[in-house]
C-alpha positions in Angstrom: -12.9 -21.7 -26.9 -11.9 -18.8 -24.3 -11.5 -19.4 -21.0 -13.1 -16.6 -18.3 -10.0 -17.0 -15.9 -10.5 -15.3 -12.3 -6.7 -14.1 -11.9 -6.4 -12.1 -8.6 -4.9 -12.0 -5.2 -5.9 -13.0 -2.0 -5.8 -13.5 1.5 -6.0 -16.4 3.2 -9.3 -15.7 4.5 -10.7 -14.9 0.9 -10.4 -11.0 0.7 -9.2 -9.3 -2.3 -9.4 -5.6 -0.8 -9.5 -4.3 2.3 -12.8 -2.8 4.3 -12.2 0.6 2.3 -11.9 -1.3 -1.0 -8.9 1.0 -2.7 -5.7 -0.7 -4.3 -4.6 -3.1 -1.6 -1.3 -3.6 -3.8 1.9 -3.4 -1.2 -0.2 -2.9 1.4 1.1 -5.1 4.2 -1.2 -7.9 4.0 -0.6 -7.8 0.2 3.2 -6.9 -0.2 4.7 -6.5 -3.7 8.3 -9.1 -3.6 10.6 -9.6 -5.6 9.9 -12.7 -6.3 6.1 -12.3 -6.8 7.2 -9.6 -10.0 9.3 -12.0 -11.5 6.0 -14.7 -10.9 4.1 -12.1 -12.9 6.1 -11.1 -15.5 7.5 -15.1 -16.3 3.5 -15.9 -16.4 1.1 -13.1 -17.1 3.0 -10.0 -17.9 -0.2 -8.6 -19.7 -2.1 -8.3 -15.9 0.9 -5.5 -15.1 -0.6 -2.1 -15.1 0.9 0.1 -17.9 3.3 2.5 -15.4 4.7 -1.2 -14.6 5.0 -2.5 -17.6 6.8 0.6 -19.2 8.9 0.8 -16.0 10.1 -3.0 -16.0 10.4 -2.5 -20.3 8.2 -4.9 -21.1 6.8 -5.0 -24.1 5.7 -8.1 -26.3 2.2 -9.5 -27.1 0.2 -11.2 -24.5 1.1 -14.5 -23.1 -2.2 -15.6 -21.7 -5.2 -12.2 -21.8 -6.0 -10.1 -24.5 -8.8 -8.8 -22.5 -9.4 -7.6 -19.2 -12.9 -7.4 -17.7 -13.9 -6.0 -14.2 -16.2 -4.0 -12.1 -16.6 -0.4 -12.1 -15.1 -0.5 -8.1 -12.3 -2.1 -9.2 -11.8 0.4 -12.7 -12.5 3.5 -10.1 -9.0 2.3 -8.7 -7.2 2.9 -11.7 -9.2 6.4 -12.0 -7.9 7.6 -8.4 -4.5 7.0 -9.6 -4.3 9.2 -12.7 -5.4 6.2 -15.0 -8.2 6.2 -17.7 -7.0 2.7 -18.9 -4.0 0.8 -16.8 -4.3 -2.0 -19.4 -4.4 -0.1 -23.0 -2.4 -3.2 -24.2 -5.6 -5.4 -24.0 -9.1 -5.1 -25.1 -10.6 -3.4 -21.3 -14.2 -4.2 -20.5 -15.5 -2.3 -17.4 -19.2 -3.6 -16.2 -20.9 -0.7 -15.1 -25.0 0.5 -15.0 -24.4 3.6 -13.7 -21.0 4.7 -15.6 -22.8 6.4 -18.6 -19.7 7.6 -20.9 -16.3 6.3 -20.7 -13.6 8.3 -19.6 -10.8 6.9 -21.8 -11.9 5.8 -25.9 -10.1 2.8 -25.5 -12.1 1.2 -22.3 -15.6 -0.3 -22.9 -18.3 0.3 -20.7 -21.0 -2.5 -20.4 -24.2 -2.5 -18.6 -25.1 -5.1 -20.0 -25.7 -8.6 -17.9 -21.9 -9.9 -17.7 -22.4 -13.6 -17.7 -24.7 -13.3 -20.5 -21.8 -10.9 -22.3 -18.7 -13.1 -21.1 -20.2 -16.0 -22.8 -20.5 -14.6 -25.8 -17.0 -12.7 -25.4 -15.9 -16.3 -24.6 -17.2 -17.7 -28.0 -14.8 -15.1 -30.2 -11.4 -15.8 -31.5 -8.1 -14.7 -29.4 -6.9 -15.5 -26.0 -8.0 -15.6 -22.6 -10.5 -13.3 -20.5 -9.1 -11.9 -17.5 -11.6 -11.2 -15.0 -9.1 -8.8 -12.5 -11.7 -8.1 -9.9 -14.4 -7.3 -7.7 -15.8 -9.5 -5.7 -19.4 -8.5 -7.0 -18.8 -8.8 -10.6 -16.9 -12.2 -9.8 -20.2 -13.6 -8.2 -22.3 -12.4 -10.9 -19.4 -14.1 -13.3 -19.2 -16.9 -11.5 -20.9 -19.3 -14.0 -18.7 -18.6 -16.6 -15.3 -18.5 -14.6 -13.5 -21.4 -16.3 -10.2 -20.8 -14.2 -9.0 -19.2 -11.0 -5.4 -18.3 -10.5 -5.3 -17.2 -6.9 -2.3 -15.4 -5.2 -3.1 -16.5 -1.8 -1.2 -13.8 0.5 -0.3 -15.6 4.4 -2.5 -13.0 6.4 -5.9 -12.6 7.6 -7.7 -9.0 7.4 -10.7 -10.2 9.1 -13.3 -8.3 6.8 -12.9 -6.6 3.5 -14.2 -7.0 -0.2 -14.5 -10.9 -0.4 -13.4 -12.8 -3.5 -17.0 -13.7 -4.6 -19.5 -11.2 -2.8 -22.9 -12.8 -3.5 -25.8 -15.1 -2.7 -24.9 -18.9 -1.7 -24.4 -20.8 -5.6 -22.2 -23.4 -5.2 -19.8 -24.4 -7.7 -16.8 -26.8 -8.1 -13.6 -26.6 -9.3 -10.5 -28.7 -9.2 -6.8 -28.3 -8.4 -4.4 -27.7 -11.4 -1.3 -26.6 -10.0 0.4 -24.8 -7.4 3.6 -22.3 -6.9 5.0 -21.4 -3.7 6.9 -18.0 -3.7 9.9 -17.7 -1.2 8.0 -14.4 -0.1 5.0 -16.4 1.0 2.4 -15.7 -1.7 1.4 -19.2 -2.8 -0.3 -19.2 -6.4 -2.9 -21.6 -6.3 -4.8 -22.7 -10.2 -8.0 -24.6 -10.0 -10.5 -25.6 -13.2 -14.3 -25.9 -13.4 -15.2 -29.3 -12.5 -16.8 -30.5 -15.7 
């Protein structure tokens, strides 16, 4: 079966965005290292928008995703930069009840409940779910998250768009692994508890 695997990055004091909640890539509390490229590209080149991908030449079938899934916030980021679809190399899913039309052909709009429509995207043939973001769509996903992946950044913003922006629901995962970048960024993998 599919895993739903929450792959994003972090600070230390679990934000995934700043108060403003644009593209926190590079930004100083989430810089972009050398080292942290060649993380990505070794592990999960597919998560690389396509201006990165076409600008580092890759180009080869997934590794771990064929689908991305997120939150209309988090697609709007992709729109301010020029970009109807940054992942047109996997199946994109945007959760949305007040996008009405897509903008690109190629990106699915869902207003349907998302746990109810991860699970049954989880029960189909092909590879991993990628679940790239926000932190309102995560908590609403959080039942179905099989995996997290967590680039956990060394700072603290203080406030900003949290990991899992919800109500209290408690849920357990364990630890899986763990890679610490010479830049800082530790990546962090933890698995629902059965």
């Amino acid at each position: 079966m599919r895993r739903l695997v929450y792959y994003v990055a972090t600070t230390l004091d679990g934000f995934i965005a700043g108060p403003d909640g644009g593209d926190p890539s590079g930004a100083e509390f989430f810089p972009v290292t050398p080292d942290l490229v060649q993380f990505i590209v070794e592990n999960h080149p597919e998560t690389l928008p396509a201006p990165a991908r076409e600008a580092l030449s890759i180009d080869g079938p997934p590794l771990t995703f064929d689908t991305v899934v997120e939150g209309r916030h988090s697609y709007e980021i992709g729109l301010d930069a020029g970009l109807t679809n940054a992942y047109p190399h996997l199946r994109h899913i945007v959760f949305s009840r007040t996008l009405t039309e897509s903008p690109d052909p190629d990106v699915e709009i869902v207003s349907a409940d998302p746990a109810e429509f991860v699970s049954t995207l989880k029960g189909e043939t092909g590879e991993d779910v990628w679940l790239v973001g926000g932190g309102k769509v995560a908590s609403a996903l959080l039942p179905e998250i099989d995996r997290l992946i967590l680039k956990v950044n060394p700072s603290v913003i203080g406030s900003g768009v949290p990991l899992f922006d919800g109500p209290f629901t408690p849920h357990l995962f364990r630890p899986a692994g763990e890679v610490l970048l010479e830049g800082g960024v530790r990546v962090v993998t933890y698995d629902r508890r059965e």
